[in-house]
mmCIF file of the N, C-alpha and C atoms, coordinates in Angstrom:
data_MODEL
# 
_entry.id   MODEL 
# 
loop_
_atom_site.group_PDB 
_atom_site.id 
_atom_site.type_symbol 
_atom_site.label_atom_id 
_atom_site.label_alt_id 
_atom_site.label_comp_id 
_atom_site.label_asym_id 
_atom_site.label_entity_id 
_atom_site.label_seq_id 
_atom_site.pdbx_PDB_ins_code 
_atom_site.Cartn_x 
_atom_site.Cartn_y 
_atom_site.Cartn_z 
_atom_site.occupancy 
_atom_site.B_iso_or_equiv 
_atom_site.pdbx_formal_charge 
_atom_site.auth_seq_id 
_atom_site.auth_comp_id 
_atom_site.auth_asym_id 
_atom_site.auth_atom_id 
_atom_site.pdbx_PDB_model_num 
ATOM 1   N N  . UNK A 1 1  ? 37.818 23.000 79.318 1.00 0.00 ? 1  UNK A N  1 
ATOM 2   C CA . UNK A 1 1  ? 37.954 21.604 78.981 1.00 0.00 ? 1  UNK A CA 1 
ATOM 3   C C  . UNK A 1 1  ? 39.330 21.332 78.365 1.00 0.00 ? 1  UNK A C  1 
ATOM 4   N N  . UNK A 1 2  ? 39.616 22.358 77.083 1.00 0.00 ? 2  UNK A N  1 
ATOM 5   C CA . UNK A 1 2  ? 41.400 22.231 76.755 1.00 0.00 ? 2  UNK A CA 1 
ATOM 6   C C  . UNK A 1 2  ? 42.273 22.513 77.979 1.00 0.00 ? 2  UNK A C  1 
ATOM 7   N N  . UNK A 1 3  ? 41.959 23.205 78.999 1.00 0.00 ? 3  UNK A N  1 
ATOM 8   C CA . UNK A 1 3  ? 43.209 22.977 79.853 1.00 0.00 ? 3  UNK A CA 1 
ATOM 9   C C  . UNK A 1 3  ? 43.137 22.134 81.120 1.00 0.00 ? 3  UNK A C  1 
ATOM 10  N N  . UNK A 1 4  ? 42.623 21.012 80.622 1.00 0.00 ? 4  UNK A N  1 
ATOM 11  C CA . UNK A 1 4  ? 42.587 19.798 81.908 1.00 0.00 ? 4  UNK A CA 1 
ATOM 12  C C  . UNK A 1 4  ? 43.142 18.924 80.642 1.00 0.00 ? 4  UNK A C  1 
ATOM 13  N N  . UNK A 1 5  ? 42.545 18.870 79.196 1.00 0.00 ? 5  UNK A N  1 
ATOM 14  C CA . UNK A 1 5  ? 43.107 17.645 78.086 1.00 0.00 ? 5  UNK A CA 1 
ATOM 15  C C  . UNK A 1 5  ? 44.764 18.130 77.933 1.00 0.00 ? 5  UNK A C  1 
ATOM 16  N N  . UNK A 1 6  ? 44.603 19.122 77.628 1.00 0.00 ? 6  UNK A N  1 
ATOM 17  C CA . UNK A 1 6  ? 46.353 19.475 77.543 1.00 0.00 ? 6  UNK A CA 1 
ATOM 18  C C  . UNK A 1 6  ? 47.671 18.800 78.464 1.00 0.00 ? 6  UNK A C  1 
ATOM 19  N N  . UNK A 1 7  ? 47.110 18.707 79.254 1.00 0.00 ? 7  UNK A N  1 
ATOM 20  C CA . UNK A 1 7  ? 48.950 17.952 80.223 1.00 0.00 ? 7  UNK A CA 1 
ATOM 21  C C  . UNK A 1 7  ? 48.449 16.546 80.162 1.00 0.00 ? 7  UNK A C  1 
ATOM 22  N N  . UNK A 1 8  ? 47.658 16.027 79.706 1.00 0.00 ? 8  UNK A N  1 
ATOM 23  C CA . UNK A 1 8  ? 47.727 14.498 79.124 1.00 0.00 ? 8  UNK A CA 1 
ATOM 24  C C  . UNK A 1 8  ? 47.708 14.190 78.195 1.00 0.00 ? 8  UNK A C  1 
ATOM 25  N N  . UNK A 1 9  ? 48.200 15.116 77.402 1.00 0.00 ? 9  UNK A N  1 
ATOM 26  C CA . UNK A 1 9  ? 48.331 15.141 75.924 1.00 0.00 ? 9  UNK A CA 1 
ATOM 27  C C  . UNK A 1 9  ? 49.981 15.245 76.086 1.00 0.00 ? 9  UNK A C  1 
ATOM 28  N N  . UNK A 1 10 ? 50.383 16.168 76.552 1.00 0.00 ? 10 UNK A N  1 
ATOM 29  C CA . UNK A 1 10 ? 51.877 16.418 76.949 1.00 0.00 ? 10 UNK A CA 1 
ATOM 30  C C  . UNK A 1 10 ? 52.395 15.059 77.220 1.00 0.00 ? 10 UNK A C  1 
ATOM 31  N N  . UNK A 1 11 ? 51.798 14.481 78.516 1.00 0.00 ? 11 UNK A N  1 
ATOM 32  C CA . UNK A 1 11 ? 52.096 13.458 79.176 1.00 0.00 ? 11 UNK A CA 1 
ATOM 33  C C  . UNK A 1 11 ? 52.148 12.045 78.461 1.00 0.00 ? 11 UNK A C  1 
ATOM 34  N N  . UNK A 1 12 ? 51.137 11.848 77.438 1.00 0.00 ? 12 UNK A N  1 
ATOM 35  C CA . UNK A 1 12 ? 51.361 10.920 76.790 1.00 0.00 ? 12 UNK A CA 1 
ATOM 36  C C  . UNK A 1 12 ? 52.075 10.430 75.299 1.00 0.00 ? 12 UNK A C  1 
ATOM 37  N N  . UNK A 1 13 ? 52.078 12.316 75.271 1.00 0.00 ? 13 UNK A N  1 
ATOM 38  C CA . UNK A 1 13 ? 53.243 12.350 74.091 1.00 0.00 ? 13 UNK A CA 1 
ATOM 39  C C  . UNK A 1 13 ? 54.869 11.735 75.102 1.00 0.00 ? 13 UNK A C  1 
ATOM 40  N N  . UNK A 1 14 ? 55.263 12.429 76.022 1.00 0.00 ? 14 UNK A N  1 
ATOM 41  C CA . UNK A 1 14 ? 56.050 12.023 76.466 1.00 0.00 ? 14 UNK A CA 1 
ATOM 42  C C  . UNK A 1 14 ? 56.580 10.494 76.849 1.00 0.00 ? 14 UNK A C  1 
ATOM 43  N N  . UNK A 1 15 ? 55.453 9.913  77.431 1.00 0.00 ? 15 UNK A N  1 
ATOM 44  C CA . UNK A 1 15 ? 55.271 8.635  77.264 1.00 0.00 ? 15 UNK A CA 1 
ATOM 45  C C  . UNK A 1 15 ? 55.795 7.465  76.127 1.00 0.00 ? 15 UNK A C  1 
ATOM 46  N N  . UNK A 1 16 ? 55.286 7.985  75.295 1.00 0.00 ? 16 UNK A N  1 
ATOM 47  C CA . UNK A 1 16 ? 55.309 7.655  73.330 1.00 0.00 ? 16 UNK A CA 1 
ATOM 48  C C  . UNK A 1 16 ? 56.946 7.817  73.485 1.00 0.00 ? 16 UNK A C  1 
ATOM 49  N N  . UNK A 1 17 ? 57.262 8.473  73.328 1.00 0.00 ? 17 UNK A N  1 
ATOM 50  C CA . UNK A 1 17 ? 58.602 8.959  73.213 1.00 0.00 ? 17 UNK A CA 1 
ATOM 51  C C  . UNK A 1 17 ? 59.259 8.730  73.978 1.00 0.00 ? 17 UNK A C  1 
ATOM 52  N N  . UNK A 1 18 ? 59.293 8.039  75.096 1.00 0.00 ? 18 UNK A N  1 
ATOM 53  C CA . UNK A 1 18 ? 60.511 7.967  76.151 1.00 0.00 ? 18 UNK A CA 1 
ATOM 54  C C  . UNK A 1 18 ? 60.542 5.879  75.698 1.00 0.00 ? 18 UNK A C  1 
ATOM 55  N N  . UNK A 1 19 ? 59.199 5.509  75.248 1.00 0.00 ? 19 UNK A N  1 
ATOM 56  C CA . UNK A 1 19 ? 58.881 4.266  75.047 1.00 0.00 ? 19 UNK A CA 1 
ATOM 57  C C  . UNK A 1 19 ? 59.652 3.885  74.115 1.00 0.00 ? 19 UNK A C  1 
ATOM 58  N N  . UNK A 1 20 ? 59.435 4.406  72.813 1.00 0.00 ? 20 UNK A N  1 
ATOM 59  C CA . UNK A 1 20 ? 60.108 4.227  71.540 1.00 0.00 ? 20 UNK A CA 1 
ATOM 60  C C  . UNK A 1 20 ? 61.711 4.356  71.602 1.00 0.00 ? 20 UNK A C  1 
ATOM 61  N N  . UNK A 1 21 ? 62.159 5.413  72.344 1.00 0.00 ? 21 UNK A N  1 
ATOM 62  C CA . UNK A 1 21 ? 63.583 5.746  72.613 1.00 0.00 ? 21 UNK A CA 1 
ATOM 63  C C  . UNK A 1 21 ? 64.367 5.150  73.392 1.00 0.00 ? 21 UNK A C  1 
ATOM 64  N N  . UNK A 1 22 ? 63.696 4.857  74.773 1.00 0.00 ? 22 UNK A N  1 
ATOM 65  C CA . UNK A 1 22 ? 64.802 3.984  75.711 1.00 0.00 ? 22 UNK A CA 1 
ATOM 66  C C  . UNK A 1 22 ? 64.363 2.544  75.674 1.00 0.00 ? 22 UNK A C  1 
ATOM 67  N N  . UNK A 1 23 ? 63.543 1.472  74.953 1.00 0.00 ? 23 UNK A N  1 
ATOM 68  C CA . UNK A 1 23 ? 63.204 0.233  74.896 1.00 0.00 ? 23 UNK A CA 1 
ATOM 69  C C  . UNK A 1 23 ? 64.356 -0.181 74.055 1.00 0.00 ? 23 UNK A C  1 
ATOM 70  N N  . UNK A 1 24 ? 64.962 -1.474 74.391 1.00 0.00 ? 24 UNK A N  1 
ATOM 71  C CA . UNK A 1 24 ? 66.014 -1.835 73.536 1.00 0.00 ? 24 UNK A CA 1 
ATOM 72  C C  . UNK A 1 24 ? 65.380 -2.315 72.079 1.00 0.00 ? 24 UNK A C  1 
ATOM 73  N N  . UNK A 1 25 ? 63.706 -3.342 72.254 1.00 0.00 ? 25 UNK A N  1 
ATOM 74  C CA . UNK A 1 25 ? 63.603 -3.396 71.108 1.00 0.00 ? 25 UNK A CA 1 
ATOM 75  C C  . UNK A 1 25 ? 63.646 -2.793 69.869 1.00 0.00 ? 25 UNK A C  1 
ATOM 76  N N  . UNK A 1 26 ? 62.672 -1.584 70.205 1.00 0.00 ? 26 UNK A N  1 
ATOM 77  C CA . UNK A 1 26 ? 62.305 -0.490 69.489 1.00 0.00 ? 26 UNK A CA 1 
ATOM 78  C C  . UNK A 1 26 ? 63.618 0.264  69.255 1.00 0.00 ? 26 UNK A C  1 
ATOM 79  N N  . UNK A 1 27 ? 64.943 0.666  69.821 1.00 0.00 ? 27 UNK A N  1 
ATOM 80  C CA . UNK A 1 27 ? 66.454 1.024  69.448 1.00 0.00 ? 27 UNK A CA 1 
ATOM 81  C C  . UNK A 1 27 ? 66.878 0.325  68.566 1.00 0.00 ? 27 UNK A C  1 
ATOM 82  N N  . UNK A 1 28 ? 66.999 -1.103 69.008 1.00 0.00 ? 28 UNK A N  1 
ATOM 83  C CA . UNK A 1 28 ? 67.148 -2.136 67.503 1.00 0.00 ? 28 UNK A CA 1 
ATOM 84  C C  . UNK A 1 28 ? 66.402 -2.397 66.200 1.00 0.00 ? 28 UNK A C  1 
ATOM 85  N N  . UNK A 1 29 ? 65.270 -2.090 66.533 1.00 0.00 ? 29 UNK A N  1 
ATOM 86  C CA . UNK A 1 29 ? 64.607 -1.894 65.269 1.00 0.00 ? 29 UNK A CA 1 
ATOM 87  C C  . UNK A 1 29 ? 64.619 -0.500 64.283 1.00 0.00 ? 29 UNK A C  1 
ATOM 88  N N  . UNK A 1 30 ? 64.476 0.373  65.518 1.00 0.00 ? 30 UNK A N  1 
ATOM 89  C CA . UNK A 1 30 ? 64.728 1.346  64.586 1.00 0.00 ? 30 UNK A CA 1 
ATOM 90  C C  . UNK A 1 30 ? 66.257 1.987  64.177 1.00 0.00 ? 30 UNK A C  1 
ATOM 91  N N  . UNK A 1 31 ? 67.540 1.595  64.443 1.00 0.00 ? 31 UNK A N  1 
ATOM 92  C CA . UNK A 1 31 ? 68.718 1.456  64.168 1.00 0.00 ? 31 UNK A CA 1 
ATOM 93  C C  . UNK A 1 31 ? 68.658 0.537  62.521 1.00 0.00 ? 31 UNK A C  1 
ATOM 94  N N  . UNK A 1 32 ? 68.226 -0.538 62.476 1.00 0.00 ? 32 UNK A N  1 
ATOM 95  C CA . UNK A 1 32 ? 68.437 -1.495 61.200 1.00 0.00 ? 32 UNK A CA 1 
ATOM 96  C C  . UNK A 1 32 ? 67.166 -1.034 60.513 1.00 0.00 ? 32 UNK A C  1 
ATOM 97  N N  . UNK A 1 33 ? 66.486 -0.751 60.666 1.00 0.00 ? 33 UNK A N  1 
ATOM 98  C CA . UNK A 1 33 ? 65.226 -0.012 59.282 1.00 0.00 ? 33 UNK A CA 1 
ATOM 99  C C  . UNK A 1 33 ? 65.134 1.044  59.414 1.00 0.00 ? 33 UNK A C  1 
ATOM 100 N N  . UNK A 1 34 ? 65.816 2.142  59.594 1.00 0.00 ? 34 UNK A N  1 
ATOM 101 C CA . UNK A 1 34 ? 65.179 3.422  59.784 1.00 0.00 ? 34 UNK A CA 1 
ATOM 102 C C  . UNK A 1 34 ? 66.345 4.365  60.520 1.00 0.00 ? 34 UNK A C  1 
ATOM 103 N N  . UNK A 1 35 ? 67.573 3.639  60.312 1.00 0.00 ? 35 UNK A N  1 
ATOM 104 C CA . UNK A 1 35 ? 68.574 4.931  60.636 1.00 0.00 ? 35 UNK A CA 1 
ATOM 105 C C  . UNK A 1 35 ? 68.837 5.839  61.336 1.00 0.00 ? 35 UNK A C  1 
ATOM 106 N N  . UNK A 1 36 ? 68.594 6.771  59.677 1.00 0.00 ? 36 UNK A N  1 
ATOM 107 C CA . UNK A 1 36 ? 68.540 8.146  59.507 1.00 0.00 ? 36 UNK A CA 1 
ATOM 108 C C  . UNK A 1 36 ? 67.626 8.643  60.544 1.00 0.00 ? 36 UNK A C  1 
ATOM 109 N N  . UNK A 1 37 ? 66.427 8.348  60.192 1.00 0.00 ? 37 UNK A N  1 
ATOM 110 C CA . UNK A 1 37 ? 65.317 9.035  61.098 1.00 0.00 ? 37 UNK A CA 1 
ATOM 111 C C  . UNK A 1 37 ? 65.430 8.612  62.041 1.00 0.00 ? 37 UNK A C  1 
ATOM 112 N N  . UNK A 1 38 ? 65.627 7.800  62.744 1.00 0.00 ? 38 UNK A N  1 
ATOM 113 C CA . UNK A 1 38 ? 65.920 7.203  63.768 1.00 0.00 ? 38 UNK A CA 1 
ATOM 114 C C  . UNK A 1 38 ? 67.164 7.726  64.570 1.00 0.00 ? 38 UNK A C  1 
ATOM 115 N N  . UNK A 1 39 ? 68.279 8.051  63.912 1.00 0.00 ? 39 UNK A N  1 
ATOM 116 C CA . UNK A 1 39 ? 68.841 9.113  64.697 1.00 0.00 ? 39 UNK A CA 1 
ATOM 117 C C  . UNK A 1 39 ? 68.605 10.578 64.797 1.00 0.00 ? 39 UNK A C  1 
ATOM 118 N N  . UNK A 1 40 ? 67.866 10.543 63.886 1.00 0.00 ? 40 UNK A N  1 
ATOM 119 C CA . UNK A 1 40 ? 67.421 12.132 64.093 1.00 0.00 ? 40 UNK A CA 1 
ATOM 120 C C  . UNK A 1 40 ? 65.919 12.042 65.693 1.00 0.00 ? 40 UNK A C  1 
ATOM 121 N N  . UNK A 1 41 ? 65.605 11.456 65.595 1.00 0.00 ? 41 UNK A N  1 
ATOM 122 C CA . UNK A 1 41 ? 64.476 10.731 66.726 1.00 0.00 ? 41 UNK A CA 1 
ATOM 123 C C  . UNK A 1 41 ? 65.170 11.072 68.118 1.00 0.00 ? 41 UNK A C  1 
ATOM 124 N N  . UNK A 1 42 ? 66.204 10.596 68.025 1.00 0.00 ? 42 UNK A N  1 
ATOM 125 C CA . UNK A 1 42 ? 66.925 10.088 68.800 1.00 0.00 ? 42 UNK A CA 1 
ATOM 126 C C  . UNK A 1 42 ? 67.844 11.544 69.995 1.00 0.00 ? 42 UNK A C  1 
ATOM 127 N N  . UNK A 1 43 ? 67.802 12.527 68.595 1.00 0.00 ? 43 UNK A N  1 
ATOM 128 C CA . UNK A 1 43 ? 67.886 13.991 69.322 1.00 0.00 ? 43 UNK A CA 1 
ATOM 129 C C  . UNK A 1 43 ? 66.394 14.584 70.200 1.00 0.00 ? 43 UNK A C  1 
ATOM 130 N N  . UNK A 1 44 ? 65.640 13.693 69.880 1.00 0.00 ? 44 UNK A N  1 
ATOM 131 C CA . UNK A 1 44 ? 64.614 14.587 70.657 1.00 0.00 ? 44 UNK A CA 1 
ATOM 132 C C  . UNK A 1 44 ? 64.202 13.438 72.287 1.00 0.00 ? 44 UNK A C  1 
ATOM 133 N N  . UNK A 1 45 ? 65.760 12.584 72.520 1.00 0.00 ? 45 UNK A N  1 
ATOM 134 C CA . UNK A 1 45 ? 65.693 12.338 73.963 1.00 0.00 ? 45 UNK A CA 1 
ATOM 135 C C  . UNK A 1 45 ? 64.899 12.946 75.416 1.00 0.00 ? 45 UNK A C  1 
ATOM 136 N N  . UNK A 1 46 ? 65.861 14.284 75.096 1.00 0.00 ? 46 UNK A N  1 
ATOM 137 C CA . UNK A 1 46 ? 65.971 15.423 76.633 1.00 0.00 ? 46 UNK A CA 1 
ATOM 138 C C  . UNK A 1 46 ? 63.943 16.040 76.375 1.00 0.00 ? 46 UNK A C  1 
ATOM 139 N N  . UNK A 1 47 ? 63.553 16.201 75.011 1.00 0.00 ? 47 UNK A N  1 
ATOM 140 C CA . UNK A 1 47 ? 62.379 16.774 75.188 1.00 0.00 ? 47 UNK A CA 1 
ATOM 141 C C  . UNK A 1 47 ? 61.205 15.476 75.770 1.00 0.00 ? 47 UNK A C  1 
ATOM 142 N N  . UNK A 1 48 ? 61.159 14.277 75.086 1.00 0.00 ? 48 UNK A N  1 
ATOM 143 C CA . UNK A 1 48 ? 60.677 13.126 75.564 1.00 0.00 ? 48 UNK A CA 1 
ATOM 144 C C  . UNK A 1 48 ? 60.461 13.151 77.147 1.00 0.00 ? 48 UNK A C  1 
ATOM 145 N N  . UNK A 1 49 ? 61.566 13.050 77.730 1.00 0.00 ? 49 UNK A N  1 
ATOM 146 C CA . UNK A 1 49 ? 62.174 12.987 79.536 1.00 0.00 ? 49 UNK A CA 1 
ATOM 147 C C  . UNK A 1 49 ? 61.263 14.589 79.631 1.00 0.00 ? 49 UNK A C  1 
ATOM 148 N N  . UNK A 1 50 ? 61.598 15.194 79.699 1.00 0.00 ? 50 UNK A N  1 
ATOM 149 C CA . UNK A 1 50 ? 60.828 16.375 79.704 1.00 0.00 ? 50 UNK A CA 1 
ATOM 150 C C  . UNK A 1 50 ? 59.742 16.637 79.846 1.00 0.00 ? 50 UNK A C  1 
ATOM 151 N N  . UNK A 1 51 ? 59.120 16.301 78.749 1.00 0.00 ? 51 UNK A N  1 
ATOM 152 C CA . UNK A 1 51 ? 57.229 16.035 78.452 1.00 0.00 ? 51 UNK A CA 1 
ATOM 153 C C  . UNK A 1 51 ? 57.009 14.922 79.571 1.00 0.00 ? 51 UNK A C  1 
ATOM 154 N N  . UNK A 1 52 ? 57.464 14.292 79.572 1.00 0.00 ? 52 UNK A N  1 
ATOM 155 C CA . UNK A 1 52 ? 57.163 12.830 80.207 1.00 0.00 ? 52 UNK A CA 1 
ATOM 156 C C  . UNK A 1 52 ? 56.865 13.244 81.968 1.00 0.00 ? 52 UNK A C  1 
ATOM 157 N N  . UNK A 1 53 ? 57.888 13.805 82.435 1.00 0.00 ? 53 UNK A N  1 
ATOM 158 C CA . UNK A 1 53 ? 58.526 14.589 84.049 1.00 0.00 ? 53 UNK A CA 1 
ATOM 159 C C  . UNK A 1 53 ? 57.017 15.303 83.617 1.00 0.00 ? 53 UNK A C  1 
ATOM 160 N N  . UNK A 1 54 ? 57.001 16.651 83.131 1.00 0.00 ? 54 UNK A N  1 
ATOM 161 C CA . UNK A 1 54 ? 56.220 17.735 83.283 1.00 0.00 ? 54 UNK A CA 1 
ATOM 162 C C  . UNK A 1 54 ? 54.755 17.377 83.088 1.00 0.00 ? 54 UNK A C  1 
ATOM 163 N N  . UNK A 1 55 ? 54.531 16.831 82.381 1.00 0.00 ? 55 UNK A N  1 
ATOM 164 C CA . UNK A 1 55 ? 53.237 16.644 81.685 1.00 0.00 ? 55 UNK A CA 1 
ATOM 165 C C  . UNK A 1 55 ? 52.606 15.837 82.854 1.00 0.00 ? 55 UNK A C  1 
ATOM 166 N N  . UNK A 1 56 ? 53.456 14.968 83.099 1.00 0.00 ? 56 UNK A N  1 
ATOM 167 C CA . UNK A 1 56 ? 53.011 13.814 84.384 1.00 0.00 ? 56 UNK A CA 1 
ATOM 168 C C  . UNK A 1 56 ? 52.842 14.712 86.212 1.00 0.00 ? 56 UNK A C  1 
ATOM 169 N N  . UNK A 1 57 ? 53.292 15.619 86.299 1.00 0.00 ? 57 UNK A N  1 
ATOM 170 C CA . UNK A 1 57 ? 53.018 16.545 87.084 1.00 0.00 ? 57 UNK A CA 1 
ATOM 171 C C  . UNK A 1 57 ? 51.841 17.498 86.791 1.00 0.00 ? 57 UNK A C  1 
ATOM 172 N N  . UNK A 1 58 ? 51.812 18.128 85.810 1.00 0.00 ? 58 UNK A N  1 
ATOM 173 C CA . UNK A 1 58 ? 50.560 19.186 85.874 1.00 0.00 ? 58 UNK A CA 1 
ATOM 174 C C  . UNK A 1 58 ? 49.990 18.550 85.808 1.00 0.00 ? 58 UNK A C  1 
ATOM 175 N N  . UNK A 1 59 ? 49.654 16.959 84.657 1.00 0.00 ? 59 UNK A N  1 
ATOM 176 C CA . UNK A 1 59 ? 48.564 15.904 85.163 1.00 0.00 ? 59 UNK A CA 1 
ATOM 177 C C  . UNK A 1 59 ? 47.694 15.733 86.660 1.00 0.00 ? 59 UNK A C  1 
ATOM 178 N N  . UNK A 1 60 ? 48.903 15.070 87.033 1.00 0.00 ? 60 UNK A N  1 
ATOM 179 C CA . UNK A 1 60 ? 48.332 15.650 89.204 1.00 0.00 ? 60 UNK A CA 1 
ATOM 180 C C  . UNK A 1 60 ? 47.976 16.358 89.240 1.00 0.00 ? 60 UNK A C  1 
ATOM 181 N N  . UNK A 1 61 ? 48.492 17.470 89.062 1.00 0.00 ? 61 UNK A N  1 
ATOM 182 C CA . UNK A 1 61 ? 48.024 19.106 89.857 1.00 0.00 ? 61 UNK A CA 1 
ATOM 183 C C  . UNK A 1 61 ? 46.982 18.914 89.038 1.00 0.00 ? 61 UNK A C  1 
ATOM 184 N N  . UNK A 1 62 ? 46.401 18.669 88.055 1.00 0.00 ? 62 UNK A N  1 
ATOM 185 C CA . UNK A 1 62 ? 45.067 19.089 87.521 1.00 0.00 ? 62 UNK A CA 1 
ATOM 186 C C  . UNK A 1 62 ? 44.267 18.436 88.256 1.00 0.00 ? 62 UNK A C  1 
ATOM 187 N N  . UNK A 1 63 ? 44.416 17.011 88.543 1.00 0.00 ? 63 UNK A N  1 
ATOM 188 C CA . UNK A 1 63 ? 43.468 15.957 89.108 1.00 0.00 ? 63 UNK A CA 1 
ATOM 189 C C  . UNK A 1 63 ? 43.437 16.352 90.682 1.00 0.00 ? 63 UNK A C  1 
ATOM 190 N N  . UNK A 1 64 ? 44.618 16.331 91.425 1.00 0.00 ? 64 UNK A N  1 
ATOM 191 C CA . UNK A 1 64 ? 44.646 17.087 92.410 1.00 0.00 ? 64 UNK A CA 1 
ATOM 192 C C  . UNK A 1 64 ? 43.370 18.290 92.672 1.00 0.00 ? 64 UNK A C  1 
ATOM 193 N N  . UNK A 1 65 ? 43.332 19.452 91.919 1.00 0.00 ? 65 UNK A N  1 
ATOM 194 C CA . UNK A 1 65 ? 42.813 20.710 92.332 1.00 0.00 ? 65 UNK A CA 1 
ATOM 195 C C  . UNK A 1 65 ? 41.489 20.442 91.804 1.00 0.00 ? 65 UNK A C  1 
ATOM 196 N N  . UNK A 1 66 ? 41.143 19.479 91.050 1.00 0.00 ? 66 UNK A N  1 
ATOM 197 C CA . UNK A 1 66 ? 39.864 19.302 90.380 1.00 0.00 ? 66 UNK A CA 1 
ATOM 198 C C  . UNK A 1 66 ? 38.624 18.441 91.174 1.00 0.00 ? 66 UNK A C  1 
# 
């Protein structure tokens, strides 16, 4: 059962994170309240795109083979 929940867990972490990071609102907001963390956020781009690509593939392949 954990390894069918797992790559949509991936997948929607990735999601979360590609949302928050490349939306202009959410850049502007979090630029003027939140900086710091917000550029530190902001390093975890390439893993976001990442999770997002991968997670969204083994997703298929799970639903696929299932």
């Amino acid at each position: 059962m954990l390894d069918f929940i797992f790559p949509f867990a991936i997948f929607f972490y990735g999601l979360l994170l590609v949302i928050v990071l490349e939306s202009p609102f959410f850049q502007k907001l979090g630029m003027s309240r939140l900086s710091p963390a917000y550029t530190r956020l902001s390093g975890h781009r390439p893993l976001a795109w990442t999770s997002f690509f991968l997670g969204g593939l083994w997703s298929l392949q799970n639903l696929w083979l299932s």
